[in-house]
C-alpha positions in Angstrom: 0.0 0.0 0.0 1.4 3.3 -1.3 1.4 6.2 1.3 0.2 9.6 0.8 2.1 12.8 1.7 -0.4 15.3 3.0 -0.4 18.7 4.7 -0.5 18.8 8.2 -2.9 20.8 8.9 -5.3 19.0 6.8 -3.8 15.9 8.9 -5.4 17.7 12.1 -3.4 16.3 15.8 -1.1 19.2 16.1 -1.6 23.2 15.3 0.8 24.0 12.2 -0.9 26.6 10.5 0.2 30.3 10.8 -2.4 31.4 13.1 -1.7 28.6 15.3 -5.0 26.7 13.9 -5.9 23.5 11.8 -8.0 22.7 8.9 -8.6 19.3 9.3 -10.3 17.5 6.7 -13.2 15.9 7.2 -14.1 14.3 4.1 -15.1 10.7 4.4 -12.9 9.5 2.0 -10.0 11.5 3.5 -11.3 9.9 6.6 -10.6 6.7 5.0 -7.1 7.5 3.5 -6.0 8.2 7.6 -7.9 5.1 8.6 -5.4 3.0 6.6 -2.9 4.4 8.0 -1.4 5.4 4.4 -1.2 9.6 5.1 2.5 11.0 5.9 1.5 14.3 7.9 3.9 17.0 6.7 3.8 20.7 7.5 6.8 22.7 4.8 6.6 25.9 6.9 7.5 24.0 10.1 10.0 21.8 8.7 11.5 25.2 6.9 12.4 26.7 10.7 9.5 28.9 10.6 7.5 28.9 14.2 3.9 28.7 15.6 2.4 30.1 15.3 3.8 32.8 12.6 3.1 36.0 10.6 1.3 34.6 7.4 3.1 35.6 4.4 2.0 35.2 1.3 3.9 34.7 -2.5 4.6 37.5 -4.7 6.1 36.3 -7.6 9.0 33.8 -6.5 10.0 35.3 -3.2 7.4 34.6 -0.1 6.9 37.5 2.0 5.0 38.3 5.5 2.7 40.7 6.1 5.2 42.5 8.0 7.7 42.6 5.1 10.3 39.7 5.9 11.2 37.4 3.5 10.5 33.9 4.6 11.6 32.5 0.9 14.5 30.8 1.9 12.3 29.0 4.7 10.0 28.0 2.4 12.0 26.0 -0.2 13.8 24.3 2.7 10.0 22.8 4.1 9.5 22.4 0.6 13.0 20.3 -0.5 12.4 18.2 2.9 8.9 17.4 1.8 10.2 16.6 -1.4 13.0 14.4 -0.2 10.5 12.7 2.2 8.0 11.7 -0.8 10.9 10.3 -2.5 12.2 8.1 -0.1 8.7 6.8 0.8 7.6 6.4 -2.5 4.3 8.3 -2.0 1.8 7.6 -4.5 0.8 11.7 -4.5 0.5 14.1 -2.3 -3.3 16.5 -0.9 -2.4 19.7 0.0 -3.9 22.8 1.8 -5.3 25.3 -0.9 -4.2 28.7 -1.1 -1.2 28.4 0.8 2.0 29.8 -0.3 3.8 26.6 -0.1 0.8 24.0 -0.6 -1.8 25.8 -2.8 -2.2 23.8 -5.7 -4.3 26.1 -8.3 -5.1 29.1 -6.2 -2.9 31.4 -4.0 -3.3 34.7 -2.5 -2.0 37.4 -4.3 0.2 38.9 -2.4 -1.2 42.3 -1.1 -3.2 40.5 2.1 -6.1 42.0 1.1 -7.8 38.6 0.9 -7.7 37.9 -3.3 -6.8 34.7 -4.3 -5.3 34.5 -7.9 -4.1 31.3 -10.2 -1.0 30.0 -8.8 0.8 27.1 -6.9 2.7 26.9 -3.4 6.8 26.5 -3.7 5.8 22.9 -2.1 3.8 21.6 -4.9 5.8 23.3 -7.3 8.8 21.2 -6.0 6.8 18.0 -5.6 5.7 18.1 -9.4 8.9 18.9 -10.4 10.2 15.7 -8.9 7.1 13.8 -10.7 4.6 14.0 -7.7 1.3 14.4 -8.5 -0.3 17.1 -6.3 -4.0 17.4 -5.2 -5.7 19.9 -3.1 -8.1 19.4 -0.6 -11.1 20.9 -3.0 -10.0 17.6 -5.1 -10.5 14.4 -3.0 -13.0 12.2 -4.7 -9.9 13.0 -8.1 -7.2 12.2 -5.8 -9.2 9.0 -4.4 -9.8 7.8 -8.1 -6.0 8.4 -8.9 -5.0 6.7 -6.1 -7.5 3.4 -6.6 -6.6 3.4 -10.5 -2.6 3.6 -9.6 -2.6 1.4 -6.5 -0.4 -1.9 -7.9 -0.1 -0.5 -11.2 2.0 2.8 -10.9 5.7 2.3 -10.7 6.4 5.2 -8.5 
């Protein structure tokens, strides 16, 4: 059985996200995926050196910057490398991330002015993940992800 990389605050156990929060998912066939036991809980931010909670920052361009002006980029690709290396060396048969996140966001992000608009865009996570081959799903596409994962379950040579 394949295992899933996932973002931790979709995960749910243990507060990653910026304001010190989670999102968990309750979808029942997320549910199902963390019954089995096949999810790898993975927060990029965390593993990057950033704290928690944190100011949120958001992407502008290819640098990620807080709302108070620092630029957390460097941070960001280092969560994102690790998760990357981690997928690799468990083989993970995709990855569901957290939409509109700077590092996770898979087709929408903010836009960089925190003023609350989201545009088209990806996270430095999933932009490293598919990169390396990873296919990357968001947590507004579980039933696709599910299907993927079912269809490619013995059959992929990941």
């Amino acid at each position: 059985m394949k295992k899933i990389l996932v973002s931790e605050c979709l995960y749910g156990g243990r507060a990653v996200r910026y304001d010190g929060g989670i999102k968990e998912e309750r979808h029942p066939l997320f549910i199902r995926l963390k019954e089995e036991g096949r999810m790898i809980p993975f927060c990029p931010e965390v593993y990057g050196g950033l704290p928690i909670p944190r100011t949120d920052c958001q992407r502008r361009g290819d640098r990620i910057i807080s709302r108070n002006g620092r630029d957390c980029t460097d941070e960001y690709i280092k969560g994102a490398r690790k998760a990357r290396d981690i997928a690799v060396k468990e083989q993970v048969i995709c990855a569901i991330l957290k939409e509109n996140s700077p590092s996770c966001g898979v087709e929408m992000i903010h836009d960089g002015n925190f003023d609350g608009v989201k545009i088209p865009g990806r996270g430095v996570t999933t932009e490293i993940l598919q990169e390396a081959g990873i296919k990357v799903f968001s947590e507004k596409q579980i039933e696709e992800a599910v299907k993927f994962i079912d269809e490619c379950e013995g059959t992929c040579d990941l």
